[in-house]
C-alpha positions, 0 to 999 in steps of 0.5 A: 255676127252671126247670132245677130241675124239668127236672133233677128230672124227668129223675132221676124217669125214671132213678129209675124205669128203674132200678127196672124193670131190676132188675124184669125182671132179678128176673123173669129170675133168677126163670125162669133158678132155674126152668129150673134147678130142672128140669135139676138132677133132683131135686136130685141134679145139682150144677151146676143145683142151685148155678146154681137157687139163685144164682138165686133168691137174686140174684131175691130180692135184686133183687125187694126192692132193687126195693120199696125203692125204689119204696116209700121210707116207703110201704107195700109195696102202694103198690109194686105199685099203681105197678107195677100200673098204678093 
């Protein structure tokens, strides 16, 4: 019985530090579309502006990848209340 909890506890902390890697790798994709949103100069430089874009499309997925796991049959608020800290 006891190795039951035990193994149910350790996927709880993969579960969740799965979640906030993609959490941090959301926020950084988030920055990194950014930073190439200002290098692009208005959009008239290709590569920043293919680079912004990857970005934020890759941070988008991340970011719902990252509610759907936390939220599974909640709602999305329950997702940032956990995150938040309440």
């Amino acid at each position: 019985m006891h190795k039951n909890i035990a193994k149910t506890v350790n996927r709880r902390k993969i579960k969740y530090s799965t979640t906030w890697l993609l959490l941090c790798l959301a926020v950084s994709l988030e920055i990194a579309g950014a930073l190439g949103l200002r290098f692009s100069k208005g959009f008239t430089l290709l590569l920043p502006t293919v680079i912004s874009v990857l970005a934020f499309t890759l941070a988008l997925y991340a970011l719902s990848d990252t509610v759907g796991r936390c939220c599974r049959g909640r709602a999305p608020g329950a997702a940032f209340d956990r995150f938040h800290g309440e």
